[in-house]
C-alpha positions in Angstrom: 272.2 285.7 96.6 273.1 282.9 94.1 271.7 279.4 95.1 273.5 276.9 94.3 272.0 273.2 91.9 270.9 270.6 94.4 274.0 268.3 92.7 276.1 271.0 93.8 275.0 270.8 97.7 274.7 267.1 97.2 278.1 266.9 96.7 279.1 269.3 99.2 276.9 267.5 101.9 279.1 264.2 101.0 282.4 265.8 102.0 281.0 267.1 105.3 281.8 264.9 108.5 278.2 263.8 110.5 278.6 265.5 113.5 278.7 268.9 111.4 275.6 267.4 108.9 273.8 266.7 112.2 274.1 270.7 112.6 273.0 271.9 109.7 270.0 269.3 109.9 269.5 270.9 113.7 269.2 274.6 112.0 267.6 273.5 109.1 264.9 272.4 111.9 264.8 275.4 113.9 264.9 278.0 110.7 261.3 276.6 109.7 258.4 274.8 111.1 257.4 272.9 107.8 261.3 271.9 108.1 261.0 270.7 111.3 257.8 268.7 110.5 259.0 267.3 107.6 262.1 266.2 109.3 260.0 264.7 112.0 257.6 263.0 109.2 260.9 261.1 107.6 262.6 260.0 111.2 258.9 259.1 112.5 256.6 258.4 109.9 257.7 257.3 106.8 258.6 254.1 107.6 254.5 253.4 108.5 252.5 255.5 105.8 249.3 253.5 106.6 249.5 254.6 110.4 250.1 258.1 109.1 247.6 258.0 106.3 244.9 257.5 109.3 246.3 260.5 111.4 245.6 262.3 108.6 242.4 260.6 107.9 241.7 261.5 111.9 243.0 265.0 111.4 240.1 265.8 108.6 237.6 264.2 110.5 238.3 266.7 113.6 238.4 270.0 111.0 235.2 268.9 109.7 233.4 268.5 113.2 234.6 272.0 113.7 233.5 273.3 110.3 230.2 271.7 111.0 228.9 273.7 114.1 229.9 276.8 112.0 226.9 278.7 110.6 228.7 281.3 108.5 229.8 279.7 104.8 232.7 282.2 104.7 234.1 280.6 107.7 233.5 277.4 106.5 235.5 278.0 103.0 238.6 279.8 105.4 238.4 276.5 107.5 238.4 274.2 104.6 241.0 275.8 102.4 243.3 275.9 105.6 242.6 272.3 106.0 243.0 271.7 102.1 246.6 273.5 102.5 247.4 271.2 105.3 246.5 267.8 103.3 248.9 269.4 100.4 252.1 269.5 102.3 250.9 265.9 103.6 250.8 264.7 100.2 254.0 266.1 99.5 255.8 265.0 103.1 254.1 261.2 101.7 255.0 261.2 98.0 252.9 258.7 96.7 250.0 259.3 94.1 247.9 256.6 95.6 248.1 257.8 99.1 247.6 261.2 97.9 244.4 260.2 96.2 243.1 258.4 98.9 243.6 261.5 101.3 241.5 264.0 98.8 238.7 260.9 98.2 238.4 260.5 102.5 238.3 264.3 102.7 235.5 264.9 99.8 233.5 262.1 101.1 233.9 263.6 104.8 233.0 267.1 103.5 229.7 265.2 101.6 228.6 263.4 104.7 229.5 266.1 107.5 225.7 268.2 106.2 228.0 271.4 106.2 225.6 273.1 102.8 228.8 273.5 100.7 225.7 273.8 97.5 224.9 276.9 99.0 227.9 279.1 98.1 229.7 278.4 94.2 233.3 279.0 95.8 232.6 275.8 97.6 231.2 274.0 94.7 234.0 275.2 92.9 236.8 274.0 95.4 235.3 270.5 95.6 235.0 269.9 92.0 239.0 271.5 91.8 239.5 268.2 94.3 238.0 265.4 92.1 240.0 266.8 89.2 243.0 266.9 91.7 241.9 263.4 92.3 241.2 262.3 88.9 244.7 263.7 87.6 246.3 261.5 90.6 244.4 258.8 89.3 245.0 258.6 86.1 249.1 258.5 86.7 248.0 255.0 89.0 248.6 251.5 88.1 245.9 249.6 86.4 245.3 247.4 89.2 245.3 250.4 91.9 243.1 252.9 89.3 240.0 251.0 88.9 239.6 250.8 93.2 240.4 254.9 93.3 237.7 255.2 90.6 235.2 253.2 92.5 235.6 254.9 95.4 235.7 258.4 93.0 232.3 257.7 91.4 230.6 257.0 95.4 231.4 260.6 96.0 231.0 261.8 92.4 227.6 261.2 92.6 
């Protein structure tokens, strides 16, 4: 099946009447959860980023309390990749560099504090330093003004 250019259904989604559009956003909703939620994040959410920003901030702070009582690394790196996959599609549902930065700075400075021994096995090492290149990257597209406070708080969990 050929899918059509997103001008293409642009256009087409101009010529339909609402109460039909409502419909399609309606199925859109039910066909796919991460529809659903995104739909949900853009009525809801988007117009107070800051308020979501410390959901999220809230949401890490639960998975790492869970990850912390867990004795096996193996679980700990399923528990923390599932929670990285999470703060991906948040990043994407928030579209801002900044915000995305400061997500992946809270959530490597929660994983540093939390005492889970992520030293112990190299996949972990290896995912956390894939995060402060993420972070790094995200910083670097920043503003002047906004780059240099990312960076500070980059270096407190760099080192």
């Amino acid at each position: 099946m050929k899918t059509n250019s997103l001008s293409e259904l642009k256009k087409e989604l101009q010529v339909i009447p609402p109460a039909e559009l409502l419909e399609l956003c309606i199925s859109l909703a039910k066909y796919k959860k991460d529809n659903k939620e995104y739909l949900n994040y853009l009525l809801f959410e988007s117009s107070n980023k800051q308020a979501f920003i410390n959901e999220v901030k809230a949401e890490i702070e639960e998975h790492i309390n869970i990850l912390k009582s867990q004795s096996n690394l193996y679980y700990v790196k399923k528990g923390l990749r599932k929670l990285l996959r999470i703060l991906n599609k948040y990043s994407k549902y928030v579209n801002d560099k900044a915000l995305s930065a400061e997500i992946l700075i809270y959530f490597c400075a929660q994983l540093k504090q939390s005492g889970i021994p992520y030293h112990k096995s190299q996949l972990l090492v290896n995912m956390y330093e894939q995060q402060l290149k993420k972070i790094n990257t995200l910083i670097n597209a920043l503003h002047e003004d906004l780059r240099q406070d990312y960076l500070n708080d980059l270096e407190k969990i760099s080192a």
